[in-house]
VEXGU-982663 format. One record per residue (C-alpha): x, y, z; residue number from 1. Coordinates in nm, 2 decimals, decimal comma. Example, Ala and Ser with C-alpha at 12.3 -4.5 7.8 and 13.67 -1.06 7.14 Angstrom:
{X=1,23 | Y=-0,45 | Z=0,78 | num=1}
{X=1,37 | Y=-0,11 | Z=0,71 | num=2}
//
This chain:
{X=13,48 | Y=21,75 | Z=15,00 | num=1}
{X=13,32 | Y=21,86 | Z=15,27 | num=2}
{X=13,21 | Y=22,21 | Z=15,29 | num=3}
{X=13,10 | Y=22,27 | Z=15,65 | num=4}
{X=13,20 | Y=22,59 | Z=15,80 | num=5}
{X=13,23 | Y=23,01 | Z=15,73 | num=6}
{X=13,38 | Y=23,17 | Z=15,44 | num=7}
{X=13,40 | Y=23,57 | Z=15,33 | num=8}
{X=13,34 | Y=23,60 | Z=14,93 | num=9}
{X=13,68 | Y=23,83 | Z=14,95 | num=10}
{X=13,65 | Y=24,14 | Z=14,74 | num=11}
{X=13,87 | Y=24,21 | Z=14,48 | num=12}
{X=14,12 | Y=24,51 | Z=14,54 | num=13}
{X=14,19 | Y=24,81 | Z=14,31 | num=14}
{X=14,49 | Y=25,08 | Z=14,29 | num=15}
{X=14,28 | Y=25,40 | Z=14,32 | num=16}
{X=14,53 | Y=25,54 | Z=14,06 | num=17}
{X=14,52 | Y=25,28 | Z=13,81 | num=18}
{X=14,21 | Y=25,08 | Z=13,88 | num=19}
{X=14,46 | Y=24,77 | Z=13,83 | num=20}
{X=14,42 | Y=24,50 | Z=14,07 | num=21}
{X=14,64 | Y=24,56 | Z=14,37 | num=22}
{X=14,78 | Y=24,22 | Z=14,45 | num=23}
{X=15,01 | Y=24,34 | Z=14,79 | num=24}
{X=14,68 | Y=24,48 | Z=14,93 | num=25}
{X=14,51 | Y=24,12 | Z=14,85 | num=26}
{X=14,82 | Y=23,91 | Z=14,98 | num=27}
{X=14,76 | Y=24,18 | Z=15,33 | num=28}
{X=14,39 | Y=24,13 | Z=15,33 | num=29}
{X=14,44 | Y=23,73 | Z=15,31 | num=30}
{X=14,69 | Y=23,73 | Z=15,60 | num=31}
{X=14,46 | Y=23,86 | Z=15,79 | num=32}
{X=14,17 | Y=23,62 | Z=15,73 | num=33}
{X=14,44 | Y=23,34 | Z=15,78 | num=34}
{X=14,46 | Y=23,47 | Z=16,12 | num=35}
{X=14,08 | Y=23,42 | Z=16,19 | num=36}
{X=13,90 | Y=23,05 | Z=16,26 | num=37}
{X=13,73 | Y=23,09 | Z=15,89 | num=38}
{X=13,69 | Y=22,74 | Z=15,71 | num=39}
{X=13,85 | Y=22,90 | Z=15,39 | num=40}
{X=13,80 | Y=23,16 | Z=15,15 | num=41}
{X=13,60 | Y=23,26 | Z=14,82 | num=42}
{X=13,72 | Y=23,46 | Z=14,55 | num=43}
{X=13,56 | Y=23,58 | Z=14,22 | num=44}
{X=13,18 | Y=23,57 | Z=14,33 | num=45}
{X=12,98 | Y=23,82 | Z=14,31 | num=46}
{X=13,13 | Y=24,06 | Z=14,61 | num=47}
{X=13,47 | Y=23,95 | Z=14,43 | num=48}
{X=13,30 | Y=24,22 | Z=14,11 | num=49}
{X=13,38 | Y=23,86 | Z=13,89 | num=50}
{X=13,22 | Y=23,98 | Z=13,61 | num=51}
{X=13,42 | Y=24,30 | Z=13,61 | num=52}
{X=13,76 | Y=24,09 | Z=13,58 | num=53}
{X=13,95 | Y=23,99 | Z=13,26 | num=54}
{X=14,03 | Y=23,63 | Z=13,23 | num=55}
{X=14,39 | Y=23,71 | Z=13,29 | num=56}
{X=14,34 | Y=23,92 | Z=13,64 | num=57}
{X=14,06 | Y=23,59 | Z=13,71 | num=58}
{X=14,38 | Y=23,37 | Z=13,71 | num=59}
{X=14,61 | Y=23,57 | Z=13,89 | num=60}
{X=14,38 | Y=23,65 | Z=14,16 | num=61}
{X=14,34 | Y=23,26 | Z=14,20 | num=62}
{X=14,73 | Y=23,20 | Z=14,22 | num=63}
{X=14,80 | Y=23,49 | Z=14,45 | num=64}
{X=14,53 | Y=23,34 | Z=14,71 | num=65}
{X=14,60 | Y=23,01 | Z=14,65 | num=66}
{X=14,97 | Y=23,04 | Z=14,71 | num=67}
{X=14,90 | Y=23,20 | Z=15,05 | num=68}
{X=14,64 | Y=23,00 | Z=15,17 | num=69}
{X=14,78 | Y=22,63 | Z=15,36 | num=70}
{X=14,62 | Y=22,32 | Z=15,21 | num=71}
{X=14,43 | Y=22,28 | Z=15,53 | num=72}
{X=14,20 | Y=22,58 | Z=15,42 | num=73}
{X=13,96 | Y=22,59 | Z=15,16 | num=74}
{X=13,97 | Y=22,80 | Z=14,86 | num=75}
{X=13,72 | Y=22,84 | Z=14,62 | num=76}
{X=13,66 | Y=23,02 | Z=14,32 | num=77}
{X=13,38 | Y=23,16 | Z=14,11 | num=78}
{X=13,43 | Y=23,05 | Z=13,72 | num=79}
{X=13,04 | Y=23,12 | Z=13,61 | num=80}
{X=13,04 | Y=23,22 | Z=13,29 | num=81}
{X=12,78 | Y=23,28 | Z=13,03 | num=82}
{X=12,84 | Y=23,02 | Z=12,79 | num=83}
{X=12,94 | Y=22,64 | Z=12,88 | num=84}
{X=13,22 | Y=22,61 | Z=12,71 | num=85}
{X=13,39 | Y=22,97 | Z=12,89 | num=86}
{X=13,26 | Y=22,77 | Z=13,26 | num=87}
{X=13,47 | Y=22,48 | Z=13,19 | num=88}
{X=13,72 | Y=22,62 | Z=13,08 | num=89}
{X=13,75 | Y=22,86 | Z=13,35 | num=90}
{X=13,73 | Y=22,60 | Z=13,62 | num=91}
{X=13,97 | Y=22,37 | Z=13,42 | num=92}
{X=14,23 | Y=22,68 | Z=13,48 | num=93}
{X=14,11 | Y=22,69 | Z=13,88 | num=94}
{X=14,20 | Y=22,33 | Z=13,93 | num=95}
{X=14,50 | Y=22,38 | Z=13,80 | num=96}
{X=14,59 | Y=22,67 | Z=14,03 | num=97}
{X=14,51 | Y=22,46 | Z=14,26 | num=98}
{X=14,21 | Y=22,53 | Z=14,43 | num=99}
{X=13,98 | Y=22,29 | Z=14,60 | num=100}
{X=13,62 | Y=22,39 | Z=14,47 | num=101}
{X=13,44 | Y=22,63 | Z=14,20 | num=102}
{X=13,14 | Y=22,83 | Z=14,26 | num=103}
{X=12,96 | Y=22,85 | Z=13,93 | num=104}
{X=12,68 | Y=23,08 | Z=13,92 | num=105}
{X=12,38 | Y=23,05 | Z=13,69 | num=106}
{X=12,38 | Y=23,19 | Z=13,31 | num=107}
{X=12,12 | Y=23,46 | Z=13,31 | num=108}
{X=12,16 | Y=23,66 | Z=13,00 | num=109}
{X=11,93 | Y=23,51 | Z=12,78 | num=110}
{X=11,66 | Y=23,46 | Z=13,07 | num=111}
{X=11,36 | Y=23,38 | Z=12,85 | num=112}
{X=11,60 | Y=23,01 | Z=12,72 | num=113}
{X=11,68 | Y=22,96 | Z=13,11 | num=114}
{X=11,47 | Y=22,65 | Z=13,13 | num=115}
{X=11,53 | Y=22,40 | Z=13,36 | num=116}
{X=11,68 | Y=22,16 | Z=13,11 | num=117}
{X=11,91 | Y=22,42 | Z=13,03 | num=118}
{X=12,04 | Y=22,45 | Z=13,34 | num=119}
{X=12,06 | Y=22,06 | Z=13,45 | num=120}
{X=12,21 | Y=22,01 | Z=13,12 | num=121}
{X=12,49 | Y=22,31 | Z=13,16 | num=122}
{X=12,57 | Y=22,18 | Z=13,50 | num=123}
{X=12,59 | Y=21,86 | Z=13,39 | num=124}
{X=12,84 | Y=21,97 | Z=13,10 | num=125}
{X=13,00 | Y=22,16 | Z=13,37 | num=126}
{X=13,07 | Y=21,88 | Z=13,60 | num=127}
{X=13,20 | Y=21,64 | Z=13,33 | num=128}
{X=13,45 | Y=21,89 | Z=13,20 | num=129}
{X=13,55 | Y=22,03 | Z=13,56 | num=130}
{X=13,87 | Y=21,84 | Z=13,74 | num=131}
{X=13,73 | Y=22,05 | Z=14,07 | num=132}
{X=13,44 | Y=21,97 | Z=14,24 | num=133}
{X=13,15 | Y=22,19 | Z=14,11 | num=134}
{X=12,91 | Y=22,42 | Z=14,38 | num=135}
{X=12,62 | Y=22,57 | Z=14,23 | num=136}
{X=12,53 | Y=22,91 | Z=14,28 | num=137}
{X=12,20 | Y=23,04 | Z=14,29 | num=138}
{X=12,13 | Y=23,45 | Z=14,35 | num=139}
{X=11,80 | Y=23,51 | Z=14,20 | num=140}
{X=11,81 | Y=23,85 | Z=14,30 | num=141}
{X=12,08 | Y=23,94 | Z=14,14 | num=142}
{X=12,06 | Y=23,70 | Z=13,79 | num=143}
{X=11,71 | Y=23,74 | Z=13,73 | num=144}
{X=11,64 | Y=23,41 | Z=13,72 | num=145}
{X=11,62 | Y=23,13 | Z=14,01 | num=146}
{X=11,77 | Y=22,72 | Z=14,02 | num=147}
{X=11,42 | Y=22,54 | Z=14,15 | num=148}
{X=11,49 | Y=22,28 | Z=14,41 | num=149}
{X=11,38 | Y=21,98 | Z=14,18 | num=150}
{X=11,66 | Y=22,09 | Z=13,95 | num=151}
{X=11,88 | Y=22,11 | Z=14,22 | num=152}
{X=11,77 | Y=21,77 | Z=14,35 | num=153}
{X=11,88 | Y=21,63 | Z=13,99 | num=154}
{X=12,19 | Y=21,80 | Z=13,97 | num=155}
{X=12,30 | Y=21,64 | Z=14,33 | num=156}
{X=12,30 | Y=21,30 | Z=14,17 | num=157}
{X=12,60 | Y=21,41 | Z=13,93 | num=158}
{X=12,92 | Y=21,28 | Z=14,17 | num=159}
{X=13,13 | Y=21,61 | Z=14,06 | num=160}
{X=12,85 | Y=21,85 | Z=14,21 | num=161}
{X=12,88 | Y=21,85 | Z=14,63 | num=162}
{X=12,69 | Y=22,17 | Z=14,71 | num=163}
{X=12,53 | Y=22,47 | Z=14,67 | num=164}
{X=12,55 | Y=22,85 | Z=14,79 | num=165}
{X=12,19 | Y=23,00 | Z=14,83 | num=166}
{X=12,21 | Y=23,37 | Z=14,84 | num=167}
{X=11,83 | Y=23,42 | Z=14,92 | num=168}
{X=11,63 | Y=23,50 | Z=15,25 | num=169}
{X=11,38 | Y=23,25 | Z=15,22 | num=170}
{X=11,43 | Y=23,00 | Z=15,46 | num=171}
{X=11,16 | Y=22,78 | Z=15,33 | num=172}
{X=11,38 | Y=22,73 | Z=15,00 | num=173}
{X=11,66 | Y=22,66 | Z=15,21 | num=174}
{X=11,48 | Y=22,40 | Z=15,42 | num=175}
{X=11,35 | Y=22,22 | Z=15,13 | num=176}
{X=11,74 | Y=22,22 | Z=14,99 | num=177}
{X=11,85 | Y=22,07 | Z=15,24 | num=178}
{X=11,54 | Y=21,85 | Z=15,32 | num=179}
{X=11,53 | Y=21,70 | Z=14,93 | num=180}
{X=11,93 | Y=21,67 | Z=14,85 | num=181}
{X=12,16 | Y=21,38 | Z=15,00 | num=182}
{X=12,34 | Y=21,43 | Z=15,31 | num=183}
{X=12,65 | Y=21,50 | Z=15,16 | num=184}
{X=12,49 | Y=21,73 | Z=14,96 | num=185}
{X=12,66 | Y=22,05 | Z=15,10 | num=186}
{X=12,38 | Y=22,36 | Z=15,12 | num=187}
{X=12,57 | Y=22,68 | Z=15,18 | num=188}
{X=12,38 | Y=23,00 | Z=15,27 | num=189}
{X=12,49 | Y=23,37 | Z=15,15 | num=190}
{X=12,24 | Y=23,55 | Z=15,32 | num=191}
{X=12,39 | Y=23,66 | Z=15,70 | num=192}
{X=12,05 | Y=23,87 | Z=15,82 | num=193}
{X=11,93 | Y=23,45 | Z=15,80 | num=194}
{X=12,22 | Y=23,25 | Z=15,89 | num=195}
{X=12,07 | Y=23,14 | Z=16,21 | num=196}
{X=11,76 | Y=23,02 | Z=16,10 | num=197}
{X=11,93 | Y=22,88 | Z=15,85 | num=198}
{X=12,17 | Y=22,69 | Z=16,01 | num=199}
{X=11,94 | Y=22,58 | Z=16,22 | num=200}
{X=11,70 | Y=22,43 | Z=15,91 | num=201}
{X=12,01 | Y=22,20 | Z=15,82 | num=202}
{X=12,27 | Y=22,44 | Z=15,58 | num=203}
{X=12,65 | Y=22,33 | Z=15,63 | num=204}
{X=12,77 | Y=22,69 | Z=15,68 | num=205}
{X=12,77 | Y=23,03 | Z=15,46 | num=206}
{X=12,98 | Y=23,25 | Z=15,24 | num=207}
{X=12,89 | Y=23,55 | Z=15,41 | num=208}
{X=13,01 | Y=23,90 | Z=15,33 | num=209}
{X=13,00 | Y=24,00 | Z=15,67 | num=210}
{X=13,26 | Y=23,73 | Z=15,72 | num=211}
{X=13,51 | Y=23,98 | Z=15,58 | num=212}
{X=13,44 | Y=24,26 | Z=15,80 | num=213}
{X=13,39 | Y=24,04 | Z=16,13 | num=214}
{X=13,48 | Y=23,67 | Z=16,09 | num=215}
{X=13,53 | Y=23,59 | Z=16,42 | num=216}
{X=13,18 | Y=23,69 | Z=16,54 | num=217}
{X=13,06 | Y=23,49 | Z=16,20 | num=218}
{X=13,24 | Y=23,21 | Z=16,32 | num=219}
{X=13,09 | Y=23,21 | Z=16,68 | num=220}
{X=12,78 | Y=23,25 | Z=16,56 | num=221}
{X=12,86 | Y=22,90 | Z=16,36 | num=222}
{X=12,98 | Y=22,74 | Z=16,68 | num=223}
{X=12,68 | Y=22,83 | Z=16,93 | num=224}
{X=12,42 | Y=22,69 | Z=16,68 | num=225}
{X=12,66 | Y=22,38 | Z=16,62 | num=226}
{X=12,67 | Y=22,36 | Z=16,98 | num=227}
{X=12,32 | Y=22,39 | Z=17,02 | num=228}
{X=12,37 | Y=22,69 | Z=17,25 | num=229}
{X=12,04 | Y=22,85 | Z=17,08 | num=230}
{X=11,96 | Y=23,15 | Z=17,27 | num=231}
{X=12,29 | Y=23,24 | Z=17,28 | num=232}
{X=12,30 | Y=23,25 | Z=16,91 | num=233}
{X=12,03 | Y=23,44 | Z=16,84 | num=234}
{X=12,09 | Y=23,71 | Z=17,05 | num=235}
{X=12,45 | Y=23,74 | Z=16,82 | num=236}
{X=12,25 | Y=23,69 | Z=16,53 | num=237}
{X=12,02 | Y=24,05 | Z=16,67 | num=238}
{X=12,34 | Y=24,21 | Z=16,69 | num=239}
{X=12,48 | Y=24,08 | Z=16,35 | num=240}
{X=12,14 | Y=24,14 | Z=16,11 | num=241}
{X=12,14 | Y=24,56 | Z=16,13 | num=242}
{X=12,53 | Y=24,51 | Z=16,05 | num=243}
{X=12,46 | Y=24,26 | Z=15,79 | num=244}
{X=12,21 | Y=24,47 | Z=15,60 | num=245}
{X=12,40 | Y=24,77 | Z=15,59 | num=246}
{X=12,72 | Y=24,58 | Z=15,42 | num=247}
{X=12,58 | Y=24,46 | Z=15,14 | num=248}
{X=12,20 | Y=24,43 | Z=15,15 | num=249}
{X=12,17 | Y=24,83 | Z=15,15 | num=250}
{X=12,47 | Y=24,90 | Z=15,01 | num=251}
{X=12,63 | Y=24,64 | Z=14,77 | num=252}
{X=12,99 | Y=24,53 | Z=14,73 | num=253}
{X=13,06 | Y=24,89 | Z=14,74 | num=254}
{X=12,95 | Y=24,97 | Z=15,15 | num=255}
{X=13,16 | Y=24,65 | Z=15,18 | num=256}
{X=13,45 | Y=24,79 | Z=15,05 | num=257}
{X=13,40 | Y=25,07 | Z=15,28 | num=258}
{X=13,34 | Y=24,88 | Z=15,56 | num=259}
{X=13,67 | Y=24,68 | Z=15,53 | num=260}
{X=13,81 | Y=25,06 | Z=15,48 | num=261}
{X=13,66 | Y=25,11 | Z=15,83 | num=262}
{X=13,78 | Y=24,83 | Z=15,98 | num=263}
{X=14,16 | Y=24,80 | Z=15,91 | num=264}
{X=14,15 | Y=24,61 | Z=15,59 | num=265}
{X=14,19 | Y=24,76 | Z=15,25 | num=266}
{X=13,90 | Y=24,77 | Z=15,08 | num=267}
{X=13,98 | Y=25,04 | Z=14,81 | num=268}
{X=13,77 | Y=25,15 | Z=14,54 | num=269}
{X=13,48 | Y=24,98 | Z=14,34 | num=270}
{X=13,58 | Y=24,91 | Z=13,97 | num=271}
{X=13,37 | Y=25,12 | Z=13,78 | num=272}
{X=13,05 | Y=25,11 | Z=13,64 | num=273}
{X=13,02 | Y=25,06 | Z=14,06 | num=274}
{X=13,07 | Y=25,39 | Z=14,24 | num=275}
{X=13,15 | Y=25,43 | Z=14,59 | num=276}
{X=12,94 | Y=25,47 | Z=14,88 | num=277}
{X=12,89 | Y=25,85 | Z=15,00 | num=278}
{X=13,00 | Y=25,99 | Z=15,31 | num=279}
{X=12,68 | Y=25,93 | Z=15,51 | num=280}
{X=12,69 | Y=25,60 | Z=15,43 | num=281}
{X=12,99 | Y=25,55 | Z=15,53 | num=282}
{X=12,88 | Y=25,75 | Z=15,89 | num=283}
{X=12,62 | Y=25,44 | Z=15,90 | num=284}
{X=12,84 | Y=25,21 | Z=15,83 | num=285}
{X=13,10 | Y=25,32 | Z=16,13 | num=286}
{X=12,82 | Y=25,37 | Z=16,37 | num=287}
{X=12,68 | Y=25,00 | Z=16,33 | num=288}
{X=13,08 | Y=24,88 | Z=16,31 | num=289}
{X=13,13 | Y=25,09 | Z=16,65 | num=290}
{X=12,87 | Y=24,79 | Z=16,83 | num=291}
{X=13,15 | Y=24,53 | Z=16,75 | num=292}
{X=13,47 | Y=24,74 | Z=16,87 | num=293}
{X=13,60 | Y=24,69 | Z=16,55 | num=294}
{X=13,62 | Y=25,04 | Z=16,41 | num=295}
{X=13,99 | Y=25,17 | Z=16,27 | num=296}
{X=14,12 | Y=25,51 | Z=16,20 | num=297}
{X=13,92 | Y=25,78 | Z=16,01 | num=298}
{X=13,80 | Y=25,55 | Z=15,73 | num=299}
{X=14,09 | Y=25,64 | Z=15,46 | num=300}
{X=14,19 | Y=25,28 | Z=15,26 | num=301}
{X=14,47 | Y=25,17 | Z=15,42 | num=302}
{X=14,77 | Y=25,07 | Z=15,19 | num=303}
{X=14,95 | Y=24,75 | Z=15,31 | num=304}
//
């Protein structure tokens, strides 16, 4: 599978009234993508608030994207869950709704046991057991705890495993992913302040949450580096970073909620314990959006 390109890690949307998942506002929000040049889409990662969905909404989320997207699009879904056996099972239940990879985060509860035999042999269990092909995902920021690239390297041997989404800055980690894994050995970048440089070091493309605001300029951002029009791309990545930060960096999936609230989409509310952003933040957010044209109505969520 090859994983070259940009994808949004789509945000899961609430009813404001019931805090139920509202499934018209996601079929809207997917339409919408469709009609951008983005390789495919991610759903259930961390911008998706994954470990705020029940198993049940997990699986209905997948179908609903899934039955929307055309098979010449990619989706893929997050099924990281704490213990092995929940991780296969939840990707057992994404393969069969059809989708074409899973993104499995790292198990970080019990940090102090996260050893790096503990991870290869998770993985490992999780690859067996998977009928999709696995991509690991590594957010040290946000876990706690961090996938070294010599584990990595080992887990790139296992057929079933074809990537991995690095949601860190450091472009030295992503060099050496890229420098010490197989060339079919997909690495994915999460980071968008750093997508340049990191195409540029050798990554395949990035699940970016700035891809849901913006995907087009994502996407040309993509291009210029693949077409080695450099200086052109690093002036769009200048424009891009202040952006960037403010989405998700600064503000977390919440300020991208309210950005897609901004610009047309329906982002809705966070699922509590998450609150929303405040109104100044959302005046920051509209004054970086206003650089890209892309600024809609008075910032209300927009029911599709």
């Amino acid at each position: 599978m090859d994983l070259t390109g940009v994808y949004p890690p789509i945000p899961t949307p609430f009813s404001p009234e019931t805090g139920a998942i509202n499934l018209q506002a996601l079929k809207s929000n997917t339409d919408r993508w469709l009609a951008s040049r983005l390789r495919g889409l991610v759903l259930l990662g961390s911008n998706g608030e994954a470990p705020l969905v029940d198993e049940v909404e997990s699986d209905r989320l997948i179908d609903t994207v899934r039955a929307r997207v055309p098979t010449t699009r990619r989706v893929i879904a997050g099924t990281g869950r704490e213990s092995t056996r929940a991780t296969i099972d939840a990707s057992r239940r994404a393969a069969a709704l059809g989708v074409d990879g899973v993104l499995v985060r790292t198990p970080s509860f019990f940090k102090p046991q996260m050893s790096d035999q503990v991870f290869i042999d998770h993985y490992r269990a999780v690859a067996d057991g998977s009928t999709a092909p696995v991509i690991l995902y590594n957010f040290t920021s946000l876990t706690g705890v961090t996938l070294p690239v010599d584990v990595v390297v080992t887990l790139a041997e296992h057929p079933n495993i074809i990537g991995i989404k690095e949601s860190g800055p450091d472009i030295g980690f992503v060099s050496a992913l890229v420098d010490q894994t197989p060339d079919d050995f997909g690495v994915l970048v999460g980071s968008a302040p750093t997508f340049y440089a990191s195409l540029v070091s050798g990554a395949v493309g990035g699940i970016l949450a700035l891809a849901a605001v913006v995907p087009d300029q994502c996407v040309d951002l993509f291009d210029l580096v693949r077409s080695q029009r450099f200086s052109e791309a690093r002036l769009l990545q200048r424009r891009l970073t202040p952006l960037a930060r403010l989405v998700t960096r600064t503000n977390g999936v919440p300020g991208l909620k309210a950005a897609l609230d901004r610009v047309g989409y329906y982002g809705g509310p966070p699922r509590p314990p998450l609150r929303p952003v405040s109104s100044e933040q959302v005046r920051e957010l509209s004054r970086a959006l206003l650089e890209f044209g892309a600024l809609v109505g008075d910032g209300t969520p927009l029911e599709p």
